[in-house]
C-alpha positions in Angstrom: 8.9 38.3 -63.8 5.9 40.8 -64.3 2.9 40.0 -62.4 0.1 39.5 -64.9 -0.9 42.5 -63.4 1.5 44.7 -64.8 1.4 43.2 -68.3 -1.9 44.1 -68.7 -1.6 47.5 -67.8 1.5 48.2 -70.0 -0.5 46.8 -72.8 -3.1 49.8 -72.2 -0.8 52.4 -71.7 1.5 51.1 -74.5 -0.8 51.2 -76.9 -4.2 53.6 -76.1 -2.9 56.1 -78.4 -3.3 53.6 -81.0 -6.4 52.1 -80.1 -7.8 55.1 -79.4 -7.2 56.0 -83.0 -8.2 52.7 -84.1 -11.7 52.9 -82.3 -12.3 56.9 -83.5 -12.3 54.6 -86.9 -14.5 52.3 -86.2 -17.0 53.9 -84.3 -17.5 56.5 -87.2 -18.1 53.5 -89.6 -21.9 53.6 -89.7 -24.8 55.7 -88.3 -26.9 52.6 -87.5 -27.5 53.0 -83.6 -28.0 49.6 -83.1 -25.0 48.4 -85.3 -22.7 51.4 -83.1 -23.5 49.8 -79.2 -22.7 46.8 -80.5 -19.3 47.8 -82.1 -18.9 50.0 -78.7 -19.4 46.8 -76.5 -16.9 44.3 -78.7 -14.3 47.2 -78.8 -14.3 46.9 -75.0 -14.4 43.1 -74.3 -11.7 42.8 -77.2 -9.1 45.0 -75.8 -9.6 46.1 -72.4 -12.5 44.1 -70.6 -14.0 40.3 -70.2 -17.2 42.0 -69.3 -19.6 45.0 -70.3 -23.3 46.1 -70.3 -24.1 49.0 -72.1 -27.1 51.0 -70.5 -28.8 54.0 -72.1 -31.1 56.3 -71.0 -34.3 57.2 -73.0 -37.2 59.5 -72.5 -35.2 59.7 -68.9 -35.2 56.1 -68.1 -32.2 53.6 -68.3 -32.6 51.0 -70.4 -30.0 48.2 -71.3 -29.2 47.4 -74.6 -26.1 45.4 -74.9 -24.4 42.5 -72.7 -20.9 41.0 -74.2 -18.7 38.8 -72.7 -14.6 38.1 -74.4 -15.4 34.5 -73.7 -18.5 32.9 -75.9 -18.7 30.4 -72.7 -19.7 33.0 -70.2 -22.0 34.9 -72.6 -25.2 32.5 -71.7 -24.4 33.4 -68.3 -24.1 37.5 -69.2 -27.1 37.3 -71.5 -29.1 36.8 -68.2 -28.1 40.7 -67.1 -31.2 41.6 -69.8 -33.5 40.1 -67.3 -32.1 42.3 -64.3 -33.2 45.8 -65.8 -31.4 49.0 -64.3 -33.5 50.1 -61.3 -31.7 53.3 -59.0 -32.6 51.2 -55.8 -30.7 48.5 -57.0 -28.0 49.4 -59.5 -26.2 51.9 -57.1 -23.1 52.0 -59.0 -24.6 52.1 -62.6 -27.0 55.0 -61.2 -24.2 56.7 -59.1 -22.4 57.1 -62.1 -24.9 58.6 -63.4 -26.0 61.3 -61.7 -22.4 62.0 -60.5 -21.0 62.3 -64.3 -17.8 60.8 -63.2 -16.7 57.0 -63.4 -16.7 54.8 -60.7 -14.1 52.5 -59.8 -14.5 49.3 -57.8 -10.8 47.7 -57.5 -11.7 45.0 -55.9 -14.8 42.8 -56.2 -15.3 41.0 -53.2 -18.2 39.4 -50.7 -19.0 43.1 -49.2 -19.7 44.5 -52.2 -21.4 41.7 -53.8 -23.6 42.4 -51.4 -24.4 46.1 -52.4 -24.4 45.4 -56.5 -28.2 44.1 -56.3 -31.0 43.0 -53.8 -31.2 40.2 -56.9 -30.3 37.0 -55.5 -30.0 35.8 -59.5 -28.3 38.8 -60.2 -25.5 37.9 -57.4 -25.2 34.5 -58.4 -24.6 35.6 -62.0 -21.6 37.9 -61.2 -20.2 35.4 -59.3 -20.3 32.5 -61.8 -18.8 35.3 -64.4 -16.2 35.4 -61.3 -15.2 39.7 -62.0 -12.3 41.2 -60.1 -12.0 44.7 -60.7 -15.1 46.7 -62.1 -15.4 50.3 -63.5 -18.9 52.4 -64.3 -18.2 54.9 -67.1 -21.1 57.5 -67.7 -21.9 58.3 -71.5 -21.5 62.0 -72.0 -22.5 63.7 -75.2 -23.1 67.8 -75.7 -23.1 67.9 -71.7 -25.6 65.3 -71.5 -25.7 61.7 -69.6 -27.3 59.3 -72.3 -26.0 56.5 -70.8 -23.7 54.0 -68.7 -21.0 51.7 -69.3 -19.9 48.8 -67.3 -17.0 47.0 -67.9 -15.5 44.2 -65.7 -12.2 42.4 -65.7 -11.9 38.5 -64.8 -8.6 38.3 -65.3 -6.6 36.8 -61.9 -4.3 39.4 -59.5 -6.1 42.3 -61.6 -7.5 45.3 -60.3 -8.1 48.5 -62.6 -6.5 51.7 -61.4 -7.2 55.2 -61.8 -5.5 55.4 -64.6 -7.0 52.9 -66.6 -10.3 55.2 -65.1 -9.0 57.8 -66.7 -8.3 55.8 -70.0 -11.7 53.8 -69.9 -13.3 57.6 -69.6 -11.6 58.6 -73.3 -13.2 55.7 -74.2 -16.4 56.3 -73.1 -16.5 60.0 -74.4 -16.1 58.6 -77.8 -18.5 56.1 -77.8 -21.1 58.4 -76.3 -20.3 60.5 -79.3 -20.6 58.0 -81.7 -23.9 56.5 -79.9 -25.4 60.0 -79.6 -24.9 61.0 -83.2 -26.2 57.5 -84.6 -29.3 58.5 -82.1 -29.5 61.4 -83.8 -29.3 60.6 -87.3 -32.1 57.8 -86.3 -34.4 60.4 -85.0 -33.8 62.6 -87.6 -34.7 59.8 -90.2 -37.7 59.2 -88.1 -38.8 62.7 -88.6 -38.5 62.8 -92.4 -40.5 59.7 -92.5 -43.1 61.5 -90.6 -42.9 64.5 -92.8 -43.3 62.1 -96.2 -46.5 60.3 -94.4 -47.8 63.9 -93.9 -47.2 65.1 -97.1 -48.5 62.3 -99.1 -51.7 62.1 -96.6 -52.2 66.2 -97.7 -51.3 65.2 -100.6 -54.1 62.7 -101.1 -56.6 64.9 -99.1 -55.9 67.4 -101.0 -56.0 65.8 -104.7 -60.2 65.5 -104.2 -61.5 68.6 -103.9 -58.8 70.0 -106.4 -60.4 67.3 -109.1 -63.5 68.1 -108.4 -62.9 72.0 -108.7 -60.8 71.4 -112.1 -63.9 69.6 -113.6 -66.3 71.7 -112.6 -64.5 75.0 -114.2 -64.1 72.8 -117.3 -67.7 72.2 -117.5 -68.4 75.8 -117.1 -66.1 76.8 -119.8 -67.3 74.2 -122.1 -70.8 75.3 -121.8 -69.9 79.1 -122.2 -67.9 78.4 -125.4 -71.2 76.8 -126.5 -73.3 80.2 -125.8 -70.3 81.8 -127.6 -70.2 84.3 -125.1 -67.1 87.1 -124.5 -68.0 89.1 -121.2 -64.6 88.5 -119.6 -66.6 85.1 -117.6 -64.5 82.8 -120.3 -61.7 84.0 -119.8 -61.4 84.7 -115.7 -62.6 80.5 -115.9 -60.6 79.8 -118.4 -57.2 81.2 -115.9 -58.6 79.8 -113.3 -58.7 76.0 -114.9 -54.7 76.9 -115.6 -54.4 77.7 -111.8 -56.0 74.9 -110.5 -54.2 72.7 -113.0 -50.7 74.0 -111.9 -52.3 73.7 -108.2 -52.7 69.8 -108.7 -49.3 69.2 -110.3 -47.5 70.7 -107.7 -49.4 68.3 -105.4 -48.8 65.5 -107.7 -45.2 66.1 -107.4 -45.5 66.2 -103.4 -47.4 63.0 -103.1 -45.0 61.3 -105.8 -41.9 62.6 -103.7 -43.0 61.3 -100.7 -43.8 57.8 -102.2 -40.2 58.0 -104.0 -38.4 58.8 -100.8 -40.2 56.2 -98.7 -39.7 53.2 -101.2 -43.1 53.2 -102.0 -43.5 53.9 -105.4 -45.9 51.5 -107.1 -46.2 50.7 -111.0 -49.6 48.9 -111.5 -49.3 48.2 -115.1 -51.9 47.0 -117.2 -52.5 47.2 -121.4 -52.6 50.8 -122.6 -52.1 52.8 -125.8 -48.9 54.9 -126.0 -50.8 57.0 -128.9 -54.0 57.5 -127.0 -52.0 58.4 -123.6 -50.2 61.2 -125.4 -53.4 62.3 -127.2 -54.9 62.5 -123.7 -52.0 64.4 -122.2 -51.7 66.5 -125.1 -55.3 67.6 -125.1 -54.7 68.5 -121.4 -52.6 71.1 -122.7 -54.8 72.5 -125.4 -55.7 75.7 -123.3 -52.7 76.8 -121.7 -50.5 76.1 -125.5 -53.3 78.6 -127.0 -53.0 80.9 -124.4 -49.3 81.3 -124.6 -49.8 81.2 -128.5 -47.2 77.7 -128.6 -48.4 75.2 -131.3 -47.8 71.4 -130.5 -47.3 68.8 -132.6 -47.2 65.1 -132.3 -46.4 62.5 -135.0 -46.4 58.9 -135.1 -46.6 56.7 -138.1 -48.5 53.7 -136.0 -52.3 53.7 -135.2 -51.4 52.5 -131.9 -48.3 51.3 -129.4 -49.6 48.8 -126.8 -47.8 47.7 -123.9 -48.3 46.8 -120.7 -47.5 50.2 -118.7 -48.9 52.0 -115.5 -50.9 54.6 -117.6 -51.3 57.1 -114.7 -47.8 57.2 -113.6 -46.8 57.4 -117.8 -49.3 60.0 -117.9 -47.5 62.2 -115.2 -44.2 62.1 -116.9 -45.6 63.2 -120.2 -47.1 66.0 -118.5 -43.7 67.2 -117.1 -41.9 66.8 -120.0 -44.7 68.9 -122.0 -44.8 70.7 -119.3 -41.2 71.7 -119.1 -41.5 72.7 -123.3 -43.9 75.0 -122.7 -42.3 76.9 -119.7 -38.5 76.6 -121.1 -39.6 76.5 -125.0 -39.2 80.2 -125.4 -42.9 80.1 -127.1 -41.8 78.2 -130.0 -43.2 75.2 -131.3 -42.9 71.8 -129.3 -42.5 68.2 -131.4 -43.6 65.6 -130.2 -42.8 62.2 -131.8 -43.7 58.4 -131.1 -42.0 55.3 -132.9 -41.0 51.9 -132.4 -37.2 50.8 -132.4 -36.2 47.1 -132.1 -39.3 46.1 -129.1 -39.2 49.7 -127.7 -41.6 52.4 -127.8 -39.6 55.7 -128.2 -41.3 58.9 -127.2 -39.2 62.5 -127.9 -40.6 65.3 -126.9 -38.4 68.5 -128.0 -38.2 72.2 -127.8 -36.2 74.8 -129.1 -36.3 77.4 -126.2 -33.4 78.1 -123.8 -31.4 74.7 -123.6 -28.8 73.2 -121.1 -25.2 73.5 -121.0 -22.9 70.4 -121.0 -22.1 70.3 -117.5 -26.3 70.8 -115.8 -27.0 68.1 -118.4 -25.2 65.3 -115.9 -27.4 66.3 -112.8 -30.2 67.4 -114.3 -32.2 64.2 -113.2 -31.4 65.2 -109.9 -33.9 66.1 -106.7 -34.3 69.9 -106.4 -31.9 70.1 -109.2 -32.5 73.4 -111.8 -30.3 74.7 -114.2 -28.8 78.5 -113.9 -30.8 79.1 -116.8 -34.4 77.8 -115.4 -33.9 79.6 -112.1 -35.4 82.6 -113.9 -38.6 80.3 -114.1 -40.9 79.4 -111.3 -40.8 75.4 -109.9 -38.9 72.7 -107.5 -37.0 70.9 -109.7 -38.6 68.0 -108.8 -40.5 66.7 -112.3 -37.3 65.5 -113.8 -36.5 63.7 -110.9 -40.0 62.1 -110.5 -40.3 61.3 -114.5 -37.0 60.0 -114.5 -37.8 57.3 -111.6 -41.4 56.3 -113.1 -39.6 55.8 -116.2 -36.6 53.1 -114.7 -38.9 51.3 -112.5 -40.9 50.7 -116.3 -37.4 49.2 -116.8 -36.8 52.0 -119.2 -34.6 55.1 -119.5 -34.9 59.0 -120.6 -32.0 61.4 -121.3 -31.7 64.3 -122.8 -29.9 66.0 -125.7 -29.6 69.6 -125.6 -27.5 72.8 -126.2 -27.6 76.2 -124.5 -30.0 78.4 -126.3 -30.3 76.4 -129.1 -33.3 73.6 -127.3 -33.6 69.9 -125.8 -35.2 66.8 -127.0 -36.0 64.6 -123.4 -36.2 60.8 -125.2 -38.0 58.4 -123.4 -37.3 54.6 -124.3 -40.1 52.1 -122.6 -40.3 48.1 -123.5 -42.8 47.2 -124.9 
């Protein structure tokens, strides 16, 4: 009869190529790192160990992260191993393994060594209880780097690990460190884009004041030389300057709103507004830069007014892109601009007959940083779509567009009222 012994390791070498496999595919499941030392640690107790600890190393310290038993009764006992933390005067084996790079094997757990594992005495008296035979201490090795340790213990009677199950639990533990070592990297990663989006929409912010501020003072100054009727060349070098500063503080109104959009922090603070005054605002934003280009822009409506209760500033921006977008695409033709009311929603189309969209760009033109081959002969991002587009569906409302190449587009936005 085969010892128990021998059963076991027939199972391992039977069948790593398999689990191998089989773990490859569920260690590339997710890039959550805490979700991937967990599924590291159960992959172990459920196939090879009783016992492991998973120990990583950050900002050059180790630091233990997971305990899991195969047995729920022994895992009040393991849990206890979070309160003995990894120190390299007393975790010999974890540390030696370490530094070293190469596993350690302990074939046999017995008084002697118990006696070297930790100057704990709670420590000691935990091992005992969880009664391990044979124990192995894998380093984590990613991109030539030790991120961390593995320790995996067997309780099983008669058993004692071998080298070759060393060299099997090592496959093993290259894997995982991969696996662990990319989901730490995608974390960090994540960490620094929300760190970029804080700083942008900070600058963004910061910035927004003093461009106001400069914007109403060059439309004060051009309001007051149109009164003195004066033509010296001052109108007009204020008069481009109010359109600079005006693109200036969309561009940074379409930072600010992508960093709120990317963070899950895009508000809608709705309140009781007029859909035909909004427009008339927006529209008379435009007034200058339509007469400069020589575009005329008309809006129709057959209602004195269409109140709802909307975010006016965030409606406001998406107006602007929209009118925005028919002056710069509209191939300096005129732009229509109409409001009505359809079955409880206000419908706003804003449409242009300038150089269109094909079929295809039409599907991803809501996109991020999406701009058709057309409109990269045209200066922007490709972001104002994109920003309008979510304003608009967290108003619980939708915009699309009809369009064909060369001949114009009509972006319709539909809001409840």
């Amino acid at each position: 009869m085969l010892s128990v012994t021998m059963l076991v390791m027939s199972y391992i070498i039977k069948d790593k190529i398999q689990f191998l496999s089989n773990a490859s595919k569920i260690l590339s499941k997710t890039l959550d790192y805490n979700i991937t030392l967990v599924s590291v640690a159960k992959l172990i107790v459920d196939n090879i160990a009783d016992f492991c600890i998973i120990d990583i190393i950050e900002n050059g310290e180790m630091t233990r992260v997971v305990v899991r038993t195969s047995k729920r009764s022994d895992q009040q006992v393991a849990n206890k191993f979070f309160n003995f933390l990894p120190d390299p005067k007393n975790k010999l084996a974890i540390y030696d393994a370490a530094t070293s790079e190469i596993p350690i094997l302990i074939k046999k757990v017995d008084k002697r060594w118990l006696k070297t594992i930790s100057r704990i005495k709670e420590e000691k008296e935990a091992v005992k209880q969880l009664d391990l035979k044979s124990m192995v201490f894998a380093p984590l090795i990613s991109r030539g780097k030790v991120i961390g340790v593995i320790t995996i213990g067997s309780s099983k009677d008669n058993f004692s690990y071998t080298p070759d199950d060393v060299l099997f639990i090592d496959e093993i533990a290259g894997r995982a460190a991969l696996a662990v070592d990319n989901a730490r990297l995608f974390s960090e990663a994540q960490q620094a884009i929300q760190s970029r989006d804080e700083f942008i929409s900070i600058a963004s912010h910061e910035l927004k004041t003093p461009l106001t501020s400069i914007l109403l003072t060059l439309q004060f100054a051009v309001r007051r030389l149109k009164k003195q009727d004066r033509d010296d060349g001052i109108l007009s070098a204020i008069e481009t300057g109010v359109l600079q500063t005006r693109r200036l503080s969309a561009l940074m109104n379409d930072l600010l709103n992508i960093s709120v959009i990317t963070t899950g922090k895009l508000k809608i603070e709705k309140e009781k507004a007029d859909l035909v005054d909004l427009l008339t605002d927006t529209l008379s934003s435009f007034d200058l830069e339509s007469k400069k280009n020589g575009v005329r822009i008309k809006f129709k409506t057959d209602r004195k007014k269409v109140v709802g209760m909307w975010d006016k500033v965030r409606l406001g921006e998406v107006f602007s892109n929209l009118v925005s977008n028919a002056l710069k695409y509209g191939d300096k033709k005129p732009i229509r601009i109409k409001l009505s009311v359809v079955r409880g929603r206000a419908i706003i189309e804003i449409s242009d007959k300038g150089i269109g969209i094909n079929e295809e760009e039409k599907k991803h033109i809501f996109e991020l940083f999406r701009r058709t081959i057309a409109a990269k002969n045209f200066k922007g991002m490709g972001v104002g779509l994109y920003i309008s587009n979510q304003i608009v569906e967290a108003h619980k409302g939708k915009i699309n567009v009809q369009s064909k190449e060369g001949k114009g587009s009509t972006f319709i936005v539909e809001l409840p009222l």
